[in-house]
N, C-alpha and C positions, 0 to 999 in steps of 0.2 A: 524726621524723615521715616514712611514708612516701607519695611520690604514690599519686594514686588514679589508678584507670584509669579511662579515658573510654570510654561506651560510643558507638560511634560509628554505629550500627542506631538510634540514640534518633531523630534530628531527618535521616534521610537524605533529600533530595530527589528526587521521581522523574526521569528519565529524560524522559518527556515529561508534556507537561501544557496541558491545552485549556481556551483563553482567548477573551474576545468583548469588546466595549466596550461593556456595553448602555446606554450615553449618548448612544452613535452607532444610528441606528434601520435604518444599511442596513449595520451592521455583518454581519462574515462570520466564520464559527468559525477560531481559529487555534490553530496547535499551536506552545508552544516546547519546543523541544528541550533542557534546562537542561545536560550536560552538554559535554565538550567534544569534536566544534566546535560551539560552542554557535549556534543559529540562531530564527527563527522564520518560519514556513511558513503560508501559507492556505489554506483547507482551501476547494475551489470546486467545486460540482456540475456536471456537465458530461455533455452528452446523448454516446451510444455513438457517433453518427456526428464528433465531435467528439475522441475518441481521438488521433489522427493532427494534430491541431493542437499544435505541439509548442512548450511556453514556452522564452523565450533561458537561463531559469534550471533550477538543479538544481532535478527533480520526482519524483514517483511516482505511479501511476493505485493507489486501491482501489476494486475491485470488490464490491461487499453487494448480495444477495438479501435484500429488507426480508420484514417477515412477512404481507406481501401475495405474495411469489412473485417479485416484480419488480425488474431490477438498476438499481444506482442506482452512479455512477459519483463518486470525489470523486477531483479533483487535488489534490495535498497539493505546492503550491510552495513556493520558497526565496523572501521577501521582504527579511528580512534579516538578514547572518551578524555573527557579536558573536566569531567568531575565524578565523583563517586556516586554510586548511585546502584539501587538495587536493580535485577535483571526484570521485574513488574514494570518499575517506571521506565526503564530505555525502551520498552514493548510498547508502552502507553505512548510514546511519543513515536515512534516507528509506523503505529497505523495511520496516523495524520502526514506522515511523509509521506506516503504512498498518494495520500488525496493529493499532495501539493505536487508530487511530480506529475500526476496525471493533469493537472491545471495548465503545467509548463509545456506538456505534449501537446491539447490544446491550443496553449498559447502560440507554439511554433509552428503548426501548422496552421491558422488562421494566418502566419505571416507569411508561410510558403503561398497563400491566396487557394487552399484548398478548405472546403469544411473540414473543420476537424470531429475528431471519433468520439469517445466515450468510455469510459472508466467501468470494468464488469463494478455491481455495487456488492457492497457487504450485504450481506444476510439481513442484518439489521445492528441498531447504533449498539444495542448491548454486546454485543458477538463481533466488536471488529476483525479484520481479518478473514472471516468466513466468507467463503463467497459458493453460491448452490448456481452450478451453470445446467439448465438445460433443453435437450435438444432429444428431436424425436426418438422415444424409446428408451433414451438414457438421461440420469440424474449424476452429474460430477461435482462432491465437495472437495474445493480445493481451500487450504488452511494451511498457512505457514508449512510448507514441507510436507503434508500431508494430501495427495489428491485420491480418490475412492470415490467407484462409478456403479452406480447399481439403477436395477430394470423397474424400478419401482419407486415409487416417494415413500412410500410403507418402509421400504427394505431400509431405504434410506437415512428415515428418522428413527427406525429404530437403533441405526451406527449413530447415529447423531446422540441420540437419547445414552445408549449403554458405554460406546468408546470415549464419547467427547464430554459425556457427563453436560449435554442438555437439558435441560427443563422443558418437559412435553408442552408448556405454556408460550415458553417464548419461539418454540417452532411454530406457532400457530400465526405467528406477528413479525412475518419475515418476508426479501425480497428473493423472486428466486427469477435468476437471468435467465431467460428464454434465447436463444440460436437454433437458427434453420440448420 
């Protein structure tokens, strides 16, 4: 008799997955991260001038333009981790939380039977996190806890280049959100 093989795509767990407690009435949406470092994070709306308020724990800011036109900011925190792990890697995995909840805001509003909005983009895939918003006259890098708005793309890359220790290269190979 010979073994069988196991197919292992049959019962695979996603990667992340959003959770609530609707038993608790001031509950708040949360994401766990199922693999490993495995953690869980809560997911907390927070006004733009509130950016720059920075938790003691690993975060990441997503940005979505709902399908009203209007951005809507969620902090995705670290509440608590279920394996050790250095603060690099729970970073590494925090900017793909961001994509997956912006997927799920989509997803809910498609069910509400409105088009749904759109996710401000990262800078580009080396730079997760970064995101360059801008709107006539002004340039806004908003970066984990950090937003700074200057009159110029010069003024701009050069904070980019001297604060954030950019490579004058990869500024050249980036997305930058345009808003009226």
């Amino acid at each position: 008799m010979e073994p069988k093989e196991i197919n292992s795509n049959a019962m695979k767990t996603p990667k992340f997955l959003i959770c609530s407690d609707p038993l608790n009435e001031e509950s708040t949406e949360m994401l766990l991260h199922s693999h490993r470092p495995r953690f869980l994070a809560q997911v907390t709306p927070i006004p733009f001038d509130e950016i720059e308020n920075r938790p003691e724990k690993s975060f990441a800011d997503a940005l979505y333009v709902n399908s009203e036109g209007v951005m809507e900011i969620y902090r995705i925190s670290i509440v608590d981790m279920y394996d050790r792990a250095e603060e690099e890697d729970i970073q590494d995995e925090l900017f793909p939380a961001t994509d997956y909840f912006c997927k799920y805001l989509q997803l809910m509003e498609k069910e509400e039977g409105v088009d749904p909005g759109f996710p401000v983009k990262d800078f580009n895939d080396e730079l997760p996190g970064l995101k360059i918003l801008h709107a006539p006259d002004l340039y806004t890098v908003v970066y984990n806890g950090l937003v700074a708005e200057f009159g110029t793309e010069e003024e701009m890359d050069e904070f980019l280049e001297s604060e954030l220790n950019i490579e004058s290269d990869l500024l050249d190979k980036g997305v930058i959100n345009q808003f009226e």
